[in-house]
N, C-alpha and C positions, 0 to 999 in steps of 0.2 A: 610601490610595494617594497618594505625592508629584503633583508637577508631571509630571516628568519619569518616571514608570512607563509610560505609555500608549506616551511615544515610544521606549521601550525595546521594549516589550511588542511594538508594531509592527515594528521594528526586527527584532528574534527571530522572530518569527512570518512576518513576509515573506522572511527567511533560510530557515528551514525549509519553506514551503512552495517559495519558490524551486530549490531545491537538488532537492526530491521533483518540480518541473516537468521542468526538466532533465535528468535519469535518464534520458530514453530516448539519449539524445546518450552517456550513459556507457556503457549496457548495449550501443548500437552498438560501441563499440571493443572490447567482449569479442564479438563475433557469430562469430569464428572457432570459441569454444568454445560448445561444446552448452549449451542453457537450463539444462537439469537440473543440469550440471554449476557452471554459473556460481550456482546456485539453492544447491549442497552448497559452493561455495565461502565463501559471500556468507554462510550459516548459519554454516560452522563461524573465517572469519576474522574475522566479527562479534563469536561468543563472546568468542574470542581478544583480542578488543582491547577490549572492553567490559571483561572480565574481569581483563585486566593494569593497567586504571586503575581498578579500583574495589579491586581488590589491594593496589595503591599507596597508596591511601586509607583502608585498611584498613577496607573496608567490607563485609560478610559477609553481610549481611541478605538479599541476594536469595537464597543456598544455602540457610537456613536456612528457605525457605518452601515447603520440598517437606517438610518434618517434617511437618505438617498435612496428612491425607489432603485434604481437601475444596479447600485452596488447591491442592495437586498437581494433581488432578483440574483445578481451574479453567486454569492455569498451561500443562497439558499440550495444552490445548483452544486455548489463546490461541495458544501456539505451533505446533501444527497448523494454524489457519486462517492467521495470521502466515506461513507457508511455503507455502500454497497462494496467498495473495495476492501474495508476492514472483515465485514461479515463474514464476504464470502470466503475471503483467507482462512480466516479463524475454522470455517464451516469445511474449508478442502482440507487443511490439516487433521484436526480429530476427526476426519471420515478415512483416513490414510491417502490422502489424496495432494500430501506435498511436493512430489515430481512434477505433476500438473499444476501447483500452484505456481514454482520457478519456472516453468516452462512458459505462462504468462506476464511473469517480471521479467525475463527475457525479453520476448516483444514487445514487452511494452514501450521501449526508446523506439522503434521501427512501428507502430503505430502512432506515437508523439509525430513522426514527421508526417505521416499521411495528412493528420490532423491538422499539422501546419500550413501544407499544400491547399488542404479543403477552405480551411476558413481564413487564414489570411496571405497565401497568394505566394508562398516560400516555395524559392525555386529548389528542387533537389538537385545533385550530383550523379555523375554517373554510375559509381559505386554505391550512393544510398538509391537510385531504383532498383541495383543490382541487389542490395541488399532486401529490400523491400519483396523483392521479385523470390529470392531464395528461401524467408520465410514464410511467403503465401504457400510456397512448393512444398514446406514442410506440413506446415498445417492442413493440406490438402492429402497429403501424402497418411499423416495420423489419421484423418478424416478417413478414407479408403481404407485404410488397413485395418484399423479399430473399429469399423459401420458405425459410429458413431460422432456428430460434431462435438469436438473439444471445447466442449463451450465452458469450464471452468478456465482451463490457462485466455480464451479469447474473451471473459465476461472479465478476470481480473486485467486485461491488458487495458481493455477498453473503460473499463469505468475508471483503472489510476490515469488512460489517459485524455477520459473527459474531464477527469477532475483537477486536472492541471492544466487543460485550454481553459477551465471557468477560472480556477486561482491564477491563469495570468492576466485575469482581468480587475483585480484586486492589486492592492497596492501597501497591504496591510504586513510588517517583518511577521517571524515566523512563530514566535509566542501566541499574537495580537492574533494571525492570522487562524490557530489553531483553535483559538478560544472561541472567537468569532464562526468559526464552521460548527464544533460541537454545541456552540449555541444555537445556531440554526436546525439541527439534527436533533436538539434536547426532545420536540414531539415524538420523531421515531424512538427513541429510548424509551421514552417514558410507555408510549404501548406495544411496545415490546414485552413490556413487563406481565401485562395483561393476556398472553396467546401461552400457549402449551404447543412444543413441537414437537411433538411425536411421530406416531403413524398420519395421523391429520393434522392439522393445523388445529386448534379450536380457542375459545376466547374461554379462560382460566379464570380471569382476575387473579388480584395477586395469591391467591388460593396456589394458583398455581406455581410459586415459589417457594410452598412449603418444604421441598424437599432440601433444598439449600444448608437449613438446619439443622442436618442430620451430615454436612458435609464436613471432612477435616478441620482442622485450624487452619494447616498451612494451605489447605484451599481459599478460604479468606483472606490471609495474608494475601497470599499473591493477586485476587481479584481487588486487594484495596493498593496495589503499585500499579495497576492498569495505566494508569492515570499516567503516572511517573515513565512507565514503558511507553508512551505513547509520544510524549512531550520529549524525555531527554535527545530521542534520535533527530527525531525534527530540527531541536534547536541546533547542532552539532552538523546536520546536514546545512541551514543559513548556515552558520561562522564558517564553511570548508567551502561554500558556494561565494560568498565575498573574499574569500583568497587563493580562492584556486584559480587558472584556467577552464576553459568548456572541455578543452581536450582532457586535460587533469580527470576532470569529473565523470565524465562520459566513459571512460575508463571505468574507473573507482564505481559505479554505479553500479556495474555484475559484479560485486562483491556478493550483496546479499542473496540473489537468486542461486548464485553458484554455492556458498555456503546452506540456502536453502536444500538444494541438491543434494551436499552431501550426507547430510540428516535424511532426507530422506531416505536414500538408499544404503550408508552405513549405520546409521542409529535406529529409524523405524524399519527397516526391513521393506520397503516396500516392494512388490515386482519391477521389475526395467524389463519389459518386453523388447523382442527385436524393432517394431514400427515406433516402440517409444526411442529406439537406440537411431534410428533415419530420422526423427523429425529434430530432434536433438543438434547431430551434427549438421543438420540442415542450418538451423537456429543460431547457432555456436558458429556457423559460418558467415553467413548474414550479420553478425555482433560483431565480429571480427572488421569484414568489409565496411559498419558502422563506424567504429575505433578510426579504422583507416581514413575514412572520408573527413571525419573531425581533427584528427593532427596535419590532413591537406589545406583543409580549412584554417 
């Protein structure tokens, strides 16, 4: 590794997580349109655009890796959890429910390692049980105090971190990779298109997207960079992830939840209840003792 790799590596990597910070400020100016819908848009103009520069580059390898039952199977799986992570984002932000969304990209590194223990035998440290141990106390702690399970911050922890045990089963860089899962996802998109979410759920047909055209320009503008918002972070996360360090990254990776956060609470206003302010520092501490155990490592 030169001189000058690390301040690249950094460079890329504070880009991408920066960009994934941000996103709730993007998915605000689509709030006119339904989650689900913004969720079928984001899937199917991602493909599209990932797919016309890797076209360009005559690069084929991602279609080619559904020939492989087992990678299928894998690929299909990544894309499933990949679309339940996105949705439900997009869906806790325009409901004002971005505190709770960072509060899950928080745990989400501390779920990654349960994950690792469960299925392939990864010993942890002293400090990652300890960490592990501090944010179960937190979420048990919201849990009790809010009567309610937090299951928006523990469904986004859990499917970005189902859907990074299935993409480490994949071997595909991160363009290829991207194309190949929104390809997988292309059926949920497309009926998606089909449902009206309202009060009920109900199947629309595309009737049900007549409202769309009655929506601003700059609403359309921005649901046609979807695509573009979706890919630039990714690629920027690989180039920061081949020159950085684990400890580098593992750092740099609460960039975007904490950036989330602060939208939250200083640009949408949201409430910060005291049981929000205990599970918080609970979390914040756990992430802390995570940092720590990776530059021991």
């Amino acid at each position: 590794m030169n001189n000058t790799a690390p301040g690249k590596g950094f460079l890329f990597a504070i880009l991408g997580y920066g960009v994934w910070g941000f996103l709730p400020l993007y998915w605000r100016l689509l709030s006119a349109i339904d989650s689900m819908h913004i969720l079928s848009f984001r899937i199917l103009v991602s493909l599209v655009t990932v797919g016309i520069v890797l076209l360009i580059k005559r690069n084929y390898l991602w279609l080619t890796i559904f020939k492989d039952a087992k990678n299928a199977v894998f690929q299909i799986l990544t894309g499933l959890f990949l679309s339940i992570s996105w949705g439900l984002f997009i869906w806790a932000v325009n409901r004002g429910a971005t505190l709770e969304a960072s509060l899950g990209y928080y745990i989400n590194p501390l779920i990654s390692i349960v994950l690792g223990l469960l299925f392939f035998r990864e010993r942890l440290r002293l400090l990652q049980w300890a960490a592990v141990a501090i944010a179960l106390a937190g979420v048990l702690t919201l849990t009790v105090l809010s009567g309610t399970l937090p299951w928006i911050p523990l469904g986004l922890a859990l499917s970005f971190g189902f859907y990074g045990l299935f993409k480490k089963q994949t071997s595909l860089p991160a363009l290829e990779s991207l194309g190949a899962e929104t390809l997988a996802s292309t059926p949920i998109g497309i009926l998606l298109l089909f449902f009206g979410f309202g009060d009920n759920i109900s199947f629309s047909g595309l009737q049900g997207l007549d409202y769309l055209f009655s929506l601003p320009v700059y609403v359309w503008v921005s649901l046609a960079f979807c695509g573009l918002v979706s890919a630039f972070p990714l690629y920027c996360f690989a180039k920061g992830a081949k020159l950085l360090p684990l400890s580098s990254l593992g750092f740099l990776q609460f960039i975007s939840p904490t950036l989330n956060f602060f939208i939250g609470v200083f640009i949408f206003g949201e409430a910060f209840p005291f049981h929000y302010l205990i599970a918080f520092i609970c979390i914040w501490t756990a992430v802390l003792l995570y940092i720590v155990s990776l530059k021991r490592r």
